[in-house]
N, C-alpha and C positions, 0 to 999 in steps of 0.2 A: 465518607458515607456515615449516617449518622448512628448512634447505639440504641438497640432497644432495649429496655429495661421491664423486665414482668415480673413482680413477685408474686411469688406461690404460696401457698400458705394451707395449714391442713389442721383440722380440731376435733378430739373427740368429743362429741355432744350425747352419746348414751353407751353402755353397755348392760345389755341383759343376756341373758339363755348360749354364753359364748360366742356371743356375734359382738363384732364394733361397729359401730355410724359415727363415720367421719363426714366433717362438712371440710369441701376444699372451695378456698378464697380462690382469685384472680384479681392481681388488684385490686382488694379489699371488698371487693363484691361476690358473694356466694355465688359461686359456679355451677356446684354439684353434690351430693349427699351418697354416700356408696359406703355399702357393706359386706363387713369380712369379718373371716371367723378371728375371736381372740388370738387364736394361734399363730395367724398368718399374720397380723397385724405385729404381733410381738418378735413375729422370725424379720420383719422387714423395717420397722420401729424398734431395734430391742432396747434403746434408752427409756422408750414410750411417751 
């Protein structure tokens, strides 16, 4: 059976006012844009 291979990939492109906007790739194509508080971003990223 053959392997599928997906990479993921995730960027912060702003932070203001305690929020983050991450843009997450699929295969080097923008997927999706989603935002979270600095906090939560840093409790689940915390290298950042």
């Amino acid at each position: 059976m053959p392997k599928l291979t997906v990479i993921l990939g995730g960027e912060v492109i702003c932070r203001h006012n305690g929020m983050v906007h991450v843009a997450v790739t699929f295969d080097g194509s923008l997927s999706s844009i989603f935002v979270v508080s600095e906090a939560d971003y840093e409790r689940v990223f915390p290298n950042g």
